[in-house]
C-alpha positions, 0 to 999 in steps of 0.5 A: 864686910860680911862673911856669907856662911859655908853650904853643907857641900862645901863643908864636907868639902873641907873636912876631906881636904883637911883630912889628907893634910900633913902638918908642914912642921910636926916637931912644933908645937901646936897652937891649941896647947896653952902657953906658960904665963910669964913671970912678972918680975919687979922693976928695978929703977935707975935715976929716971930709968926703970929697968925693963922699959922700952926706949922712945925712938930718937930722931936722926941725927940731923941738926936742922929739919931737911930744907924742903920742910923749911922751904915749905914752912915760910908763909905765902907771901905772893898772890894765893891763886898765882902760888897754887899754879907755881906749886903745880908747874903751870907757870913757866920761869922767865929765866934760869940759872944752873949753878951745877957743878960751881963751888960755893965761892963761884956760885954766891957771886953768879946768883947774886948778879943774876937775881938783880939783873933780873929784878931790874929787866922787870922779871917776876919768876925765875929758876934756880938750878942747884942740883939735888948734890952727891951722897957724901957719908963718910961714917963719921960721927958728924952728919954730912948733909947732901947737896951744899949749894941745894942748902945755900941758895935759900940761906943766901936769897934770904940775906941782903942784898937779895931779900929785898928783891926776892918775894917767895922761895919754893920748890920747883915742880917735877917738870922744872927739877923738882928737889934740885931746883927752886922758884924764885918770885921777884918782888915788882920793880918800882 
């Protein structure tokens, strides 16, 4: 974008505000005075260290990469047409199962049942409800991850028995759960 030079009016506009302005802080100094240049001192180096560089920034401290990145990575197994329309929400699940509030040993045997029962009744998308979990930082020096069962599921639906029947695992849509939530494609009876 070009800037359109000021008319003669305007300019003289200017020079009267400018001269009834006061400086907000006049114990500071004024840009227009030159700066002392600073003095280069050499750099000391210690093991693979130099002395005065600046540190990289680490990433958090998290063990494993987050389970939506995960679940996103896996390759797409089903029909391209059919992922985009789950992806967006506009395939309804067939069934459902919320796993809220279960402990781990309670939610394993209920998932496992209610996949197989529906791969057996000829469904091919089902939801799966965990939850998005409770913030549980305590401040220790061990990173606690949020939501135990939102971990799990994907782990549990990748293992025998079920990964034989399970096509693709994605992330439900907003309108399903959204981060709380997954689709899950069955593979066709035979």
């Amino acid at each position: 974008m070009t800037r359109r030079r000021l008319r003669p009016d305007e300019v003289e506009l200017w020079r009267k505000v400018a001269e009834t302005a006061h400086r907000m802080h006049p114990e500071r100094h004024r840009h227009d005075e030159p700066k002392p240049k600073p003095v280069k001192t050499p750099r000391q180096r210690v093991g693979d260290f130099t002395v005065g560089q600046t540190v990289r920034t680490l990433p958090r401290n998290d063990l494993m990469p987050g389970i939506e990145e995960e679940v996103a990575r896996q390759p797409v197994k089903m029909d391209a047409k059919a992922f985009g329309k789950l992806k967006r929400g506009r395939l309804e699940p067939e069934a459902r199962i919320d796993l809220h509030g279960m402990t781990l040993d309670r939610a394993h045997p209920a998932l496992t049942s209610f996949i197989l029962r529906a791969h057996q009744r000829g469904l091919r998308l089902v939801l799966v409800i965990t939850g998005k979990g409770k913030e549980r930082d305590e401040g220790g020096p061990i990173p606690v991850r949020r939501g135990v069962l939102k971990h799990q599921v994907p782990q549990w639906l990748k293992m025998a028995p079920l990964n034989s029947v399970v096509l693709q695992i994605a992330q439900a849509h907003l309108s399903h759960g959204g981060g709380g939530a997954y689709y899950v494609y069955l593979r066709r009876t035979r």
